[in-house]
N, C-alpha and C positions, 0 to 999 in steps of 0.2 A: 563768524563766517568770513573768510576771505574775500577778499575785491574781486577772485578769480571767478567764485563758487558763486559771489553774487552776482555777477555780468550773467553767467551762465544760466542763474534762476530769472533773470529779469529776461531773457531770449526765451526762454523756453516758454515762460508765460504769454510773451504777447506774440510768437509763432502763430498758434491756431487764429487767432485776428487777422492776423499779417493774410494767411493762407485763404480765408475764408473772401476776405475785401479785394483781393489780386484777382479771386475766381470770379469777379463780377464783371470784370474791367473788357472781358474779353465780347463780351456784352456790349459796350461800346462802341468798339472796333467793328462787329459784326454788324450794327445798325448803320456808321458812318460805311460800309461795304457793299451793304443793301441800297444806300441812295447812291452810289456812283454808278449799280445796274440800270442799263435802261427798260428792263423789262422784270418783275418778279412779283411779289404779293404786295396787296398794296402796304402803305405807308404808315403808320402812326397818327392819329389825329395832332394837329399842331400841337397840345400838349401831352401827346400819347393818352387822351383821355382824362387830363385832368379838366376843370373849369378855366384855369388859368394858368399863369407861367410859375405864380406863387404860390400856387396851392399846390403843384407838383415838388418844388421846391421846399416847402412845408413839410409834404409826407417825408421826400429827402433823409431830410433832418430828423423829423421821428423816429422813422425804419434804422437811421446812423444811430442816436441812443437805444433802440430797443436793443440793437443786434451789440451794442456795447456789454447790455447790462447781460446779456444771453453769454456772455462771452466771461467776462469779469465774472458773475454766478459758477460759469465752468470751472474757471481758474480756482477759484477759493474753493472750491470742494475738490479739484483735484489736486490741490497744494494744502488741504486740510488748514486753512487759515481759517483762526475762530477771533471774531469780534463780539465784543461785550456790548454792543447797543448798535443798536440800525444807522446813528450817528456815523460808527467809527466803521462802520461797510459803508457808508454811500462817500466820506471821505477817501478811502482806497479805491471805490469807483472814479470818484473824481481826478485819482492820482495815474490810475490804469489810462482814464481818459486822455489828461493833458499829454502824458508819454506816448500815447498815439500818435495826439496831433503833433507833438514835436518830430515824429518821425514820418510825418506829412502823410499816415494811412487814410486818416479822412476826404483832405483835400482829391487823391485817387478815386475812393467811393462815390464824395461829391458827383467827380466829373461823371462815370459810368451813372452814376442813379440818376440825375440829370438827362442824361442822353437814351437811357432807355426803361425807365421805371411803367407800371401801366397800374391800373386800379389793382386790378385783379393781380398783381406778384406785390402789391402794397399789402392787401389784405392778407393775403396767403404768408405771407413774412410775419406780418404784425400777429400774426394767429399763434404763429410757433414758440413751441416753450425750451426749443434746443439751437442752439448756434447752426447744428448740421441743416433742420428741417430749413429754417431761414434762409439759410442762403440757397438750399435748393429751388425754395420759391425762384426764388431770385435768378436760377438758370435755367428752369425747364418751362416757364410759362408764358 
């Protein structure tokens, strides 16, 4: 395979990621929009309903690998990548992952999940067995 063909497979793979984790962010933005109004629905409990600032921060980070592996799962059956042991799939997990965070998608998600995650789009995420259904948690609840 050429250098060309491989840039080209290595984008094409982590697009749907890319796509998926951008569509949160605006999430974000919409919550920091709502506290500049003076008048509108009310507000978030100080951790949008978690117990604490870590336990929301916890889920964070769960809902970041679940929707990784929902993601990585995708790619390998739509790039028909076959591993000879569970070993040699959760090592390309782990390689899908670090290529992520070297192109700082997480640190993005972080901030949006952070600023607008609630019980109820934690569960409804963590339920889902497809990248698509996840992130829709993630914008309609």
């Amino acid at each position: 395979m050429s250098p060309r063909e491989r840039a080209r497979e290595e984008r094409l793979w982590l697009w749907p990621l890319f796509v998926a984790l951008v569509g949160v962010l605006p999430l974000s933005s919409t919550h920091c929009a709502r506290a500049a109004l003076p008048a509108g629905p009310p507000a978030l409990p100080e951790h949008g309903g978690f117990p604490s600032r870590e336990a929301r921060e916890s889920a964070c980070l769960d809902l970041q690998d679940h929707i990784v592996d929902l993601y990585a799962e995708q790619n390998r059956r739509d790039f028909a990548y076959e591993f000879a042991n569970p070993g040699q799939w959760r090592e390309w997990r782990d390689g899908y992952a670090r290529e992520l965070a070297r192109k700082g998608v997480f640190e993005r998600f972080e901030q949006s999940c952070f600023a607008s995650l609630t019980p109820g789009k934690w569960e409804c995420a963590m339920s889902e067995k497809t990248s698509e259904g996840a992130t829709f948690c993630l914008r309609v609840r």
